[in-house]
SEBASE-669831 format. One record per residue: residue in three letters; x, z, y of N, C-alpha, C in turn. Coordinates in pm, whole numbers, m for minus. Last residue first. Layout:
BEGIN
KEZA  aa    npx    npz    npy   capx   capz   capy    cpx    cpz    cpy
KEZA ALA      X      Z      Y      X      Z      Y      X      Z      Y
...
//
This chain:
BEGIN
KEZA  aa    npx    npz    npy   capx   capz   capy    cpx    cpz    cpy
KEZA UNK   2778  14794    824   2723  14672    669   2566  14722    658
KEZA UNK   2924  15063    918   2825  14931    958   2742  14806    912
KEZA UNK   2985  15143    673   2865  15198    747   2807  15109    779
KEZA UNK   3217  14962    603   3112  15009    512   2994  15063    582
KEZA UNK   3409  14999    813   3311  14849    794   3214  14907    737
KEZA UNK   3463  15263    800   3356  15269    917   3305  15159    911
KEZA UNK   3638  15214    614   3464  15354    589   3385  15296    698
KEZA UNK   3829  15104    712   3726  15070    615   3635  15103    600
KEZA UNK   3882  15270    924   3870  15169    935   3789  15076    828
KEZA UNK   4028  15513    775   3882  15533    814   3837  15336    862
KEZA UNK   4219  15381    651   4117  15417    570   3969  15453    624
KEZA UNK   4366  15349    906   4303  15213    818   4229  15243    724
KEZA UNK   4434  15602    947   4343  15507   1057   4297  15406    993
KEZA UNK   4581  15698    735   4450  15747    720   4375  15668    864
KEZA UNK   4779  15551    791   4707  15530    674   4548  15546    675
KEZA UNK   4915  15645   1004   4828  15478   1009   4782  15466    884
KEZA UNK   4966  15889    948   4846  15861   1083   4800  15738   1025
KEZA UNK   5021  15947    588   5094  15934    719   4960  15887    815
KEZA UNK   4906  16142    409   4980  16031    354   5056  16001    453
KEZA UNK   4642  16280    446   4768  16297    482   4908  16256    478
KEZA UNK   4310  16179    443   4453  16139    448   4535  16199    504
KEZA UNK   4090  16302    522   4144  16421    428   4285  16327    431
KEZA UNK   3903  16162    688   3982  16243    772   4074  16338    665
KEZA UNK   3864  15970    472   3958  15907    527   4001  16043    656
KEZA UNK   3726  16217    202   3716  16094    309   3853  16057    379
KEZA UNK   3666  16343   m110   3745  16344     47   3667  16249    124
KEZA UNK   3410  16576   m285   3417  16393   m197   3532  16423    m95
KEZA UNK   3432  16736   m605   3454  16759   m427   3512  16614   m355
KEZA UNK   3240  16908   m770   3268  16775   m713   3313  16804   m607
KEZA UNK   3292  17154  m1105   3266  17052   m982   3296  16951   m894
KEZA UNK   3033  17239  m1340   3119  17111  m1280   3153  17107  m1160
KEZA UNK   2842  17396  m1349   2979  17470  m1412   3042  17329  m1375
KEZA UNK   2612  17325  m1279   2680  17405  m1205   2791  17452  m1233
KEZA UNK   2517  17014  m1261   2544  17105  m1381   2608  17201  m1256
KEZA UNK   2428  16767  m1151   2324  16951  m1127   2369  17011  m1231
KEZA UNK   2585  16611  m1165   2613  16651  m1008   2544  16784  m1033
KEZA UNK   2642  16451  m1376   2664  16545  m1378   2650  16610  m1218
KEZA UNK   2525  16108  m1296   2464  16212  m1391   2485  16348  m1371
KEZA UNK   2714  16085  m1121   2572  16075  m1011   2465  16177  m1163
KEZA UNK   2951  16117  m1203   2965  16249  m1090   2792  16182  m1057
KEZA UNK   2921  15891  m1371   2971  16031  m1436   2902  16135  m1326
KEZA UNK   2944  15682  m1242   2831  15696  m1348   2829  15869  m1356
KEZA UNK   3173  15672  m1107   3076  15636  m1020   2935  15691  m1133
KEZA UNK   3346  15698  m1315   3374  15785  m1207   3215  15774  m1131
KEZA UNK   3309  15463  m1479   3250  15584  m1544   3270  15701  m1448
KEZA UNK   3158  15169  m1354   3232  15254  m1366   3195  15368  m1406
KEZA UNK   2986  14889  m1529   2987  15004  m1439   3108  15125  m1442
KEZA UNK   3135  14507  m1559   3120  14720  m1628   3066  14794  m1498
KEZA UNK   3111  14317  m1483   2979  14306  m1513   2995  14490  m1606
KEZA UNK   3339  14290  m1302   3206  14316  m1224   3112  14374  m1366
KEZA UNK   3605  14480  m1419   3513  14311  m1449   3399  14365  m1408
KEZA UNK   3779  14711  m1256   3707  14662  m1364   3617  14551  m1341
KEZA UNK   3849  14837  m1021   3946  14725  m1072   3867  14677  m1189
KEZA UNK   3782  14998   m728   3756  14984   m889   3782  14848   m879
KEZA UNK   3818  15150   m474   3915  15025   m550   3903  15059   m695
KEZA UNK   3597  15307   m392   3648  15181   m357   3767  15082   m413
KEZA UNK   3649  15535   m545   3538  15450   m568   3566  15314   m478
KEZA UNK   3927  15670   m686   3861  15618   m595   3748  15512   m584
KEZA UNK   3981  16011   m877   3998  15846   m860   3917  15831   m720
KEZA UNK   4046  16248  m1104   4066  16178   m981   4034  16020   m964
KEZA UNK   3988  16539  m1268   3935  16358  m1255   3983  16333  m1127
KEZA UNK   4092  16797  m1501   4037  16781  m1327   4032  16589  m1354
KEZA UNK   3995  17056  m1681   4024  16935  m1687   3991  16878  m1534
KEZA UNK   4138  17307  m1851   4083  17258  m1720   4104  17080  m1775
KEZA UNK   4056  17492  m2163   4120  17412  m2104   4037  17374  m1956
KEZA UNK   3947  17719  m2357   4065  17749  m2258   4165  17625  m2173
KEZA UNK   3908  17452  m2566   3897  17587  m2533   3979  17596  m2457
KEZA UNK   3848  17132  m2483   3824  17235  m2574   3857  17373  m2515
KEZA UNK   3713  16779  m2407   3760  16950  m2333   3726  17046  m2462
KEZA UNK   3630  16557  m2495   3735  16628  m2536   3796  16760  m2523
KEZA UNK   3427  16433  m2337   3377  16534  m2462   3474  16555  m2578
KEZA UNK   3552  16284  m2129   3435  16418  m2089   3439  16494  m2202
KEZA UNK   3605  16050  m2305   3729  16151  m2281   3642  16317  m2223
KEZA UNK   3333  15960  m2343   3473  15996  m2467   3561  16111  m2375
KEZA UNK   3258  15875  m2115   3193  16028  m2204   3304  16079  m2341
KEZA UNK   3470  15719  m2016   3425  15850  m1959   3354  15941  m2037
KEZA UNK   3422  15562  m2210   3561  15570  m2192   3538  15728  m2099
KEZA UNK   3147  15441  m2095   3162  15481  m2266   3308  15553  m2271
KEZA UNK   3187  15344  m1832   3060  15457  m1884   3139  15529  m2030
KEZA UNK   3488  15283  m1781   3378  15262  m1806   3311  15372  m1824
KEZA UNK   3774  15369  m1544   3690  15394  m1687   3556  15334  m1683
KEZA UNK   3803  15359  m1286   3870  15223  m1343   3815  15263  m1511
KEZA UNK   3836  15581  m1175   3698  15502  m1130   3742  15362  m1204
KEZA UNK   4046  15745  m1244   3935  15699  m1361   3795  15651  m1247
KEZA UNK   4299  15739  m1139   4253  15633  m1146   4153  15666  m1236
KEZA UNK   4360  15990  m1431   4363  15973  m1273   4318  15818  m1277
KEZA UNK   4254  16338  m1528   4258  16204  m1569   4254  16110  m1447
KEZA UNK   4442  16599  m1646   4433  16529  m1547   4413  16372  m1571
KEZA UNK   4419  16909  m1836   4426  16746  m1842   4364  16696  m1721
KEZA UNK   4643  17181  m1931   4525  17085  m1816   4548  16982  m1845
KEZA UNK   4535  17351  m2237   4572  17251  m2136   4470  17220  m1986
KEZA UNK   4389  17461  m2490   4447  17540  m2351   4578  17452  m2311
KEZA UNK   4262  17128  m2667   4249  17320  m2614   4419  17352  m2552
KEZA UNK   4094  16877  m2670   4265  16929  m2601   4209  17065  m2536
KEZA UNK   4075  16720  m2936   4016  16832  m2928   4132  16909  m2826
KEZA UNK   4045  16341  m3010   4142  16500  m3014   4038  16553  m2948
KEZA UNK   3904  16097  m3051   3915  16218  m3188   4015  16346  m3164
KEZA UNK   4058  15968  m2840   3977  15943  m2907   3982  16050  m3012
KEZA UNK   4300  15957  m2671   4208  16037  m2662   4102  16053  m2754
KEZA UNK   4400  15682  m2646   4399  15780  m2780   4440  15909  m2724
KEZA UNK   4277  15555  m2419   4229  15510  m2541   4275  15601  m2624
KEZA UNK   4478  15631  m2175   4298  15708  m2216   4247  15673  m2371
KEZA UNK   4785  15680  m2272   4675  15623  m2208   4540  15676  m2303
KEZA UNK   4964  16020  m2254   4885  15965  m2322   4793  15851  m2273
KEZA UNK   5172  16269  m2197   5157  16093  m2118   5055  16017  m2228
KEZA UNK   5262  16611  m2179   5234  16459  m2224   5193  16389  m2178
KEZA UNK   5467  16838  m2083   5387  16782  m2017   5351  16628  m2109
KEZA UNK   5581  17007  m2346   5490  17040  m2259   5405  16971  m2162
KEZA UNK   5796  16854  m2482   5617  16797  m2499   5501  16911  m2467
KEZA UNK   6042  16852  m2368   5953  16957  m2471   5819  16967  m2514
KEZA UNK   6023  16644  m2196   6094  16667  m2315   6059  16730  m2418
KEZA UNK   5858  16737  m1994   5850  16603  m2069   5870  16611  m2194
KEZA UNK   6044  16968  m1899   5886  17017  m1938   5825  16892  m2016
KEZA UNK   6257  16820  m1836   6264  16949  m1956   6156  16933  m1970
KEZA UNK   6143  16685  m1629   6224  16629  m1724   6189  16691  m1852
KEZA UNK   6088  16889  m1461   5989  16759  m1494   6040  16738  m1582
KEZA UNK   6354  16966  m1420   6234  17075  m1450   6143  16984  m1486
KEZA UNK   6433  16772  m1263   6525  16777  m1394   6435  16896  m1510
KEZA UNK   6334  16770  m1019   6356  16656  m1116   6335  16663  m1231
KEZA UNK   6177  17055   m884   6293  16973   m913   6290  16865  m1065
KEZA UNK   5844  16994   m799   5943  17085   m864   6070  16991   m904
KEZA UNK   5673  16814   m685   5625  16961   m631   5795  17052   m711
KEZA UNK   5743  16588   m638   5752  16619   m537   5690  16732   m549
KEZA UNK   5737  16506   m925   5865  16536   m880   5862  16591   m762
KEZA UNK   5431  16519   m888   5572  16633  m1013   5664  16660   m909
KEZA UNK   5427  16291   m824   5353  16446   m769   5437  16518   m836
KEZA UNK   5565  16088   m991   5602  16132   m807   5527  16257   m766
KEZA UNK   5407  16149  m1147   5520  16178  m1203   5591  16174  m1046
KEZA UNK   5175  15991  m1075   5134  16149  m1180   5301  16179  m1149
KEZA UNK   5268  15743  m1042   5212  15829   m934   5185  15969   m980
KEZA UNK   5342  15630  m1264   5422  15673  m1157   5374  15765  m1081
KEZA UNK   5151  15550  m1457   5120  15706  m1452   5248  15726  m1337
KEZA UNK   5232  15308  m1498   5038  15301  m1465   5059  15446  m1453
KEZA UNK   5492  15305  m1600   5469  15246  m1465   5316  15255  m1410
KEZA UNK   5444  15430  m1888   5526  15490  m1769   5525  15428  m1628
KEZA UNK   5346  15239  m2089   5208  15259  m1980   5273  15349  m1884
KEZA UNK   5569  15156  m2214   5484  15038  m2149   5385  15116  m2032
KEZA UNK   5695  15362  m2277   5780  15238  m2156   5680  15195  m2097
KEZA UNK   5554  15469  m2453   5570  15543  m2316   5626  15480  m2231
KEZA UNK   5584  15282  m2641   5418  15347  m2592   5461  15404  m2437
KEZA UNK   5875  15113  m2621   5744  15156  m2654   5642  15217  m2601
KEZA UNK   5921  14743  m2458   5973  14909  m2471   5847  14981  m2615
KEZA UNK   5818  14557  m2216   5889  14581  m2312   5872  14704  m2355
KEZA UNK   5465  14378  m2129   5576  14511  m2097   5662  14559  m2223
KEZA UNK   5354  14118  m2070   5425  14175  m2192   5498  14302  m2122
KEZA UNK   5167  14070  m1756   5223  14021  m1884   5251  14133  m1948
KEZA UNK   5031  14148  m1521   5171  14237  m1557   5229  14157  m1641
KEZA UNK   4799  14036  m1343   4859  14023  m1501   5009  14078  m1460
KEZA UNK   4594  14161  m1056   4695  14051  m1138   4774  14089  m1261
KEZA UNK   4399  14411  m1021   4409  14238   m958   4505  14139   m965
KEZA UNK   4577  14590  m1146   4461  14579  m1025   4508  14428   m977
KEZA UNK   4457  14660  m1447   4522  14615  m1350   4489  14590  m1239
KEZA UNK   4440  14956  m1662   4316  14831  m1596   4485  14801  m1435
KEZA UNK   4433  15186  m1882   4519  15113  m1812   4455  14992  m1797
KEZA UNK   4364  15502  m1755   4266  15372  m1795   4402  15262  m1772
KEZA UNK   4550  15810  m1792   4434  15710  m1680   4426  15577  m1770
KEZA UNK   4636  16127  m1851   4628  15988  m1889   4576  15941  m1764
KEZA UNK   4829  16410  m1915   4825  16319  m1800   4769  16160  m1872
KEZA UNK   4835  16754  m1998   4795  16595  m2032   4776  16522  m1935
KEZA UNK   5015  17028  m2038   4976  16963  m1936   4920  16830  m2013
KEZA UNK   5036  17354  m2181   5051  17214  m2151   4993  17123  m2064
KEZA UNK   4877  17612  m2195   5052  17557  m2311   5083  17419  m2242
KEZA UNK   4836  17825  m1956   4796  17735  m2056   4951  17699  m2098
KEZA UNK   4915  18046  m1779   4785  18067  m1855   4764  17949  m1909
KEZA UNK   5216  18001  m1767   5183  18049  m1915   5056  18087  m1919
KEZA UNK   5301  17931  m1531   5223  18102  m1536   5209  18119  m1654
KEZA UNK   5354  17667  m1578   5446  17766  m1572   5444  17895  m1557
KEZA UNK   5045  17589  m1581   5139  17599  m1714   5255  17674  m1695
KEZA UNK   4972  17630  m1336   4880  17674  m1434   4979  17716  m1555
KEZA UNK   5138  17479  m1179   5070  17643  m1140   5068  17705  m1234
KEZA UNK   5037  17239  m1302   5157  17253  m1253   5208  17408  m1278
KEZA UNK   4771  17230  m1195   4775  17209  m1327   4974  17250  m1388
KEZA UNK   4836  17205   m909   4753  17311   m971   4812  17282  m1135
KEZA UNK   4991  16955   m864   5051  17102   m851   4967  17243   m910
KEZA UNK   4797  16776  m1021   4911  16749  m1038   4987  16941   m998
KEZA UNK   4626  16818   m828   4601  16827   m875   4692  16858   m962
KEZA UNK   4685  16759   m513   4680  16853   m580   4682  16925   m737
KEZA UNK   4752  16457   m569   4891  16529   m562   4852  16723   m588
KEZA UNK   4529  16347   m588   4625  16388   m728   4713  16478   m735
KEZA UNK   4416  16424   m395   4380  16440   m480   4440  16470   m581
KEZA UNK   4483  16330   m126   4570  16426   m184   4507  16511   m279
KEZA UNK   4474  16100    m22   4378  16220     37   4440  16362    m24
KEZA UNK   4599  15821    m59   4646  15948     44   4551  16137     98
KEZA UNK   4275  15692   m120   4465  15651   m133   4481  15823    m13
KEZA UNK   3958  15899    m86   4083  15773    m65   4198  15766    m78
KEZA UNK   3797  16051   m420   3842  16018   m237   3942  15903   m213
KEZA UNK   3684  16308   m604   3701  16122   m580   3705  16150   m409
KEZA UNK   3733  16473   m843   3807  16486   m693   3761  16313   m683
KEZA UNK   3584  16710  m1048   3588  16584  m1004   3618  16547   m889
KEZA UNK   3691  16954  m1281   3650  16924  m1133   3666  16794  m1173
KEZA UNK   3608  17211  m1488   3575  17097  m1519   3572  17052  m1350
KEZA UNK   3596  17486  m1430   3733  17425  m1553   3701  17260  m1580
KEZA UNK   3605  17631  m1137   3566  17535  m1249   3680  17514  m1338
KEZA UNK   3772  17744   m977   3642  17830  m1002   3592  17742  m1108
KEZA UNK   4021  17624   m909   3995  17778   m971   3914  17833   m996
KEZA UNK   3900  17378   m836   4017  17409   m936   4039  17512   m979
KEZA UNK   3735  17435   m620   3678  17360   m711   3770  17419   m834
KEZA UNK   3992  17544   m417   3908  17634   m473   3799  17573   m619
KEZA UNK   4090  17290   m377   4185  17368   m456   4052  17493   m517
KEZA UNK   3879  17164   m249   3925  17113   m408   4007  17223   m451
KEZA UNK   3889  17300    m34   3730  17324    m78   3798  17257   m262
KEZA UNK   4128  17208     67   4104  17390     45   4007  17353    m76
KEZA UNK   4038  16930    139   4157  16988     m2   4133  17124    m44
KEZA UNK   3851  16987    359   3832  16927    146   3914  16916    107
KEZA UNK   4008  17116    557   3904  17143    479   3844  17137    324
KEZA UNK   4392  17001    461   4209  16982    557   4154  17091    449
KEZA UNK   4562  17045    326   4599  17032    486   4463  17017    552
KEZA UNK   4702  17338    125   4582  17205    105   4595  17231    286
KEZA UNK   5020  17388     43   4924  17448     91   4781  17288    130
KEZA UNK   5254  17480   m205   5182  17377   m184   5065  17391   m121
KEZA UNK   5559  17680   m157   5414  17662   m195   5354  17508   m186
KEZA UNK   5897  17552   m271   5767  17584   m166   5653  17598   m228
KEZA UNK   6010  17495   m533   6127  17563   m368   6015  17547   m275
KEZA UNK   5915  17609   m806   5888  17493   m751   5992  17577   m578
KEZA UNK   5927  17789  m1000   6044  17702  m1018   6062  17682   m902
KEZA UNK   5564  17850  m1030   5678  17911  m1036   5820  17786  m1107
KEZA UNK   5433  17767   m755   5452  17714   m877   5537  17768   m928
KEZA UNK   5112  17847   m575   5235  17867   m605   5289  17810   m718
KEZA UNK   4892  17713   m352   4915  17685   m486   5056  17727   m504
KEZA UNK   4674  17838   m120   4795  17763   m122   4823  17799   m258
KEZA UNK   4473  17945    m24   4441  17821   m106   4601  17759   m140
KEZA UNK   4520  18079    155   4439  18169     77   4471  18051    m54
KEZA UNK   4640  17964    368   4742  18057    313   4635  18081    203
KEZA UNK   4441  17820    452   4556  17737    388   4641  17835    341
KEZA UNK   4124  17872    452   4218  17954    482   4360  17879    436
KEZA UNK   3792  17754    626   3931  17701    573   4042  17813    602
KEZA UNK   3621  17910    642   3631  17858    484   3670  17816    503
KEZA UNK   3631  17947    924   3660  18061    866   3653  18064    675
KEZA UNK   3748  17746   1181   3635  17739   1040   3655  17839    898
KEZA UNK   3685  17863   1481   3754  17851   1387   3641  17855   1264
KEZA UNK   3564  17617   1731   3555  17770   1665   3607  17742   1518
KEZA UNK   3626  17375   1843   3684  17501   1951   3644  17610   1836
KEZA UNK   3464  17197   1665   3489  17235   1822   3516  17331   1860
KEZA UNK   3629  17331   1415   3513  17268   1441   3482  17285   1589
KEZA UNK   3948  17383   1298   3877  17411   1359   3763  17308   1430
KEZA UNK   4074  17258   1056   4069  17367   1075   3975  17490   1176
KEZA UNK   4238  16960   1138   4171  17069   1057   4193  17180   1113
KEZA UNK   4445  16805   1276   4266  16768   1225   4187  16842   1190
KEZA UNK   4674  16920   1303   4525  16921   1452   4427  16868   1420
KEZA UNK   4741  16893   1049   4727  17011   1138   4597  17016   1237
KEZA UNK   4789  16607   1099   4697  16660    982   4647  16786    988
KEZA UNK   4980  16560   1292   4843  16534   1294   4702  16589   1207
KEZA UNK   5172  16697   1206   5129  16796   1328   4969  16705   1279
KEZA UNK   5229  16547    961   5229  16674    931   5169  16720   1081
KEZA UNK   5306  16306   1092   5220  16299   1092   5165  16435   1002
KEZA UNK   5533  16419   1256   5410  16411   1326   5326  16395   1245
KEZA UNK   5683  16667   1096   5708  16536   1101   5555  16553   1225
KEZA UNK   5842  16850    972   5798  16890   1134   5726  16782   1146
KEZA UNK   5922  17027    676   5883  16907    711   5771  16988    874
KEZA UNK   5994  17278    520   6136  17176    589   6053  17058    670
KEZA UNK   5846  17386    361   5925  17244    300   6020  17164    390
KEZA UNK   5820  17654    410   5855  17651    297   5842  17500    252
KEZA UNK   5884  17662    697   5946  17762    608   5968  17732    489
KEZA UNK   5756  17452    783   5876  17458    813   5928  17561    736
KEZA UNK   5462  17564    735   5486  17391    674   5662  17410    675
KEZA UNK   5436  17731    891   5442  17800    716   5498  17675    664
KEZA UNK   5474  17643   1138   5569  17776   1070   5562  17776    929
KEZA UNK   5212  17518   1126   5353  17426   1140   5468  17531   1091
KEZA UNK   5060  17743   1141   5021  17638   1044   5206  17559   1030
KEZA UNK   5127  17869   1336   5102  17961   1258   5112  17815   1148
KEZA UNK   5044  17691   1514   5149  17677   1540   5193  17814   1404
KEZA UNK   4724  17660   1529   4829  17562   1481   4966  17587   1469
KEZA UNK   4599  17889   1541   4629  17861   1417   4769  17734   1398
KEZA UNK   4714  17990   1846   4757  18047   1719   4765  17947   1549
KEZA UNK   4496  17779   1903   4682  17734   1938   4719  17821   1832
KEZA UNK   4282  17917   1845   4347  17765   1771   4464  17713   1767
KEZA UNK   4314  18113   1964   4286  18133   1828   4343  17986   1786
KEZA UNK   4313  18038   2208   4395  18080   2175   4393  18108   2072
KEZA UNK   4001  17925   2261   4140  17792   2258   4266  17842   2233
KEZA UNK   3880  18124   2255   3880  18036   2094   3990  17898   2121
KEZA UNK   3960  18302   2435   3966  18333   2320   3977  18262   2207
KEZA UNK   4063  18185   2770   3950  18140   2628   4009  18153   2501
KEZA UNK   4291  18174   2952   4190  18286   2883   4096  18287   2796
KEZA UNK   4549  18049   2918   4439  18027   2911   4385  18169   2884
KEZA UNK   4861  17910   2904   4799  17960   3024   4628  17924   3016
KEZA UNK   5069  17951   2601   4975  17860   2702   4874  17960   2827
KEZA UNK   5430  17942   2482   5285  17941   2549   5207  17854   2616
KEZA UNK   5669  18041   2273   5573  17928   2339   5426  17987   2340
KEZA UNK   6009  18147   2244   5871  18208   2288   5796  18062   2324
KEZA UNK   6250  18187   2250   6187  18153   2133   6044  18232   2136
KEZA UNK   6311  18014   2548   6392  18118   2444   6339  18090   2314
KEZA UNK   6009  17925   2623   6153  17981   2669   6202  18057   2614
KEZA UNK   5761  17693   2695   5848  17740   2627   5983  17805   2675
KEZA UNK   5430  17550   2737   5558  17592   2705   5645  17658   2677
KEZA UNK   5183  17348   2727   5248  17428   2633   5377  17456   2683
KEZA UNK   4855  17269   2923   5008  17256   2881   5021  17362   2793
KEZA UNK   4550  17222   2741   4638  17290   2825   4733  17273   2797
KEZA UNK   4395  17073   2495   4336  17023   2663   4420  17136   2775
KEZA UNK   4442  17023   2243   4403  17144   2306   4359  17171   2456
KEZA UNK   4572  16797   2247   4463  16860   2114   4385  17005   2185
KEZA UNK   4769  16791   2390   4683  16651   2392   4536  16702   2324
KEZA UNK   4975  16991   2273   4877  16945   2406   4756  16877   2488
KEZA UNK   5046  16879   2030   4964  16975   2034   4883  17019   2187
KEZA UNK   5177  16656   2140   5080  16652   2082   4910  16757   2070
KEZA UNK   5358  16783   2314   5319  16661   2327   5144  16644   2258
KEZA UNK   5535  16904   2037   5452  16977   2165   5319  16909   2267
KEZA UNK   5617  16692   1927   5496  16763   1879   5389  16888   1969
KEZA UNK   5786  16567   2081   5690  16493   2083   5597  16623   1961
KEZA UNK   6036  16651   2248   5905  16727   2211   5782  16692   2212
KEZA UNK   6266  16561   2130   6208  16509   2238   6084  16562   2262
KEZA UNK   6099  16656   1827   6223  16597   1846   6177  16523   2017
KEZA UNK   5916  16950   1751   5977  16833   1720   6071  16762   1856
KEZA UNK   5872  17235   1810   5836  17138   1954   5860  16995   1890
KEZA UNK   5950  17325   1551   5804  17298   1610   5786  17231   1716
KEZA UNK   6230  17343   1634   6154  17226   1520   6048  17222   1528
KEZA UNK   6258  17514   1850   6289  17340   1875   6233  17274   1732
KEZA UNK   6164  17714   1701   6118  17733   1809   6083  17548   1834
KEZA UNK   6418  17782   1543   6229  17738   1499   6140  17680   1593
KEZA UNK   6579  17868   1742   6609  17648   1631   6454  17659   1578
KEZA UNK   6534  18042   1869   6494  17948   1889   6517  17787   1871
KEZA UNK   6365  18262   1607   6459  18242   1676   6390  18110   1756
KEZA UNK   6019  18383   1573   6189  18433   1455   6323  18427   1532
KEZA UNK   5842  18322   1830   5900  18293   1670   6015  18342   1646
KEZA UNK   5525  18478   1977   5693  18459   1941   5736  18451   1814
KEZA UNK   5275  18360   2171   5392  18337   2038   5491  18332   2001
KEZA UNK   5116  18399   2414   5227  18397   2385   5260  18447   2304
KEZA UNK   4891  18327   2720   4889  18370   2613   5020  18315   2484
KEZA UNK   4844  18427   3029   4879  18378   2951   4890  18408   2782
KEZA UNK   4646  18530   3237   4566  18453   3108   4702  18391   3048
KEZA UNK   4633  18836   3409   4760  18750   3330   4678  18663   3244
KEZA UNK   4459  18887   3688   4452  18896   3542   4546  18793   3478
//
């Protein structure tokens, strides 16, 4: 009985970018799957008869094809994020679909596909709510979804605009005097809103959409007395809002608008004696059913391997405590 089992790709330069370089992704994907891998022409295999260890090789290498088609990126720590997800010992996790959940943008030169479980489970939060709450760690890819949904949203023309604020709170040392005006001063507390941009659609498309006061930059304080109908508003770093700064901005949503929250409960930056409004907010609103929440963790880092090892590294002091 033949147990091999065999994937054929397009050509064989696809073939060598999935094996990555010296074939340290092959390497990998080996290591993950407990059978050699190889290869000839533009064909890779494995020598197994177990249905669910060929379903998985399928997914992974099905997974790295769509990553290479539509951003060009083989990298490892793209294979790692791969072999984290997707499948629960050996059986496929049939609520994670990355083609189902993948975020189109119209402009943008790739989809944007969620790399674990709780990104899928956020991208879906994002289409079934008009009200989400994403709290998780540096690199989980909260914003960056978020940022491409809301992205999605406006160049489909089902909304007029985009709003981008967050809390301007320092983290742990004085900036002093920032020159310029409104948008000089708080343009360095929203970089990270504006690196998701740039990394979902060309530059100069960010630019225009700025320009034309399709995408706005507002800090959280004047928010106060608007009414933000058919927009997305993305409020980031808000584990750095207070109680009172959170129900303000919460009770701005107007018609035909999303509003998504990001932040992280471990690096709140506010004077011991505030409670945070991320940490206040998601323990009041958790039994509304039109809200929703979706917790990463340190296995949702995709940022790069040693990130997400030092994030779990923290989680795991925290347990032990």
């Amino acid at each position: 009985m033949n147990s091999e089992y065999t994937i054929v790709l397009a050509d064989a330069d696809l073939l060598s970018r999935v094996c990555g370089t010296n074939d340290s992704n092959l390497k990998l994907i080996e290591q993950h799957i407990g059978v050699p891998v190889f290869t000839r022409g533009n064909e890779i295999s494995i020598s197994e008869e177990d249905p669910r260890v060929q379903q998985e090789f399928k997914f992974i290498i099905d997974r790295i094809v769509d990553e290479i088609s539509d951003s060009g990126d083989s990298s490892s720590d793209l294979i790692h994020s791969i072999l984290n997800t997707g499948f629960v010992h050996g059986v496929a996790d049939t609520d994670f679909n990355a083609a189902r959940y993948a975020i189109s943008i119209p402009g943008a030169v790739r989809k944007i596909y969620p790399k674990t479980r709780n990104q899928a489970e956020l991208v879906r939060a994002f289409r079934t709510n008009n009200m989400v709450f994403a709290e998780g760690p540096a690199g989980s890819g909260k914003t960056f979804l978020a940022v491409a949904e809301a992205l999605s949203l406006v160049l489909s023309k089902k909304i007029n605009s985009i709003v981008l604020t967050r809390p301007i709170v320092e983290a742990g040392e004085s900036l002093g005097f920032l020159p310029g005006d409104l948008e000089d001063k708080i343009s360095p507390y929203l970089r990270p809103l504006y690196d998701s941009m740039n990394a979902c659609l060309p530059r100069e498309i960010v630019h225009k959409l700025t320009e034309n006061g399709i995408i706005e930059v507002a800090p959280l304080a004047y928010m106060r007395g608007r009414t933000l109908n058919n927009c997305a508003v993305i409020l980031d770093e808000a584990q750095n809002t207070t109680t009172e700064q959170m129900k303000m901005f919460l009770t701005r949503m107007g018609e035909n608008s999303k509003v998504f929250i990001t932040g992280d409960i471990t690096q709140i930056d506010l004077p011991k004696r505030f409670t945070s409004g991320l940490v206040h907010a998601m323990r009041i609103l958790d039994g509304i059913s039109e809200i929703g929440m979706v917790r990463l963790t340190g296995s949702d880092v995709v940022r790069s391997e040693l990130v997400r090892k030092i994030v779990q590294a923290y989680e795991n002091e925290v347990k032990n405590d």
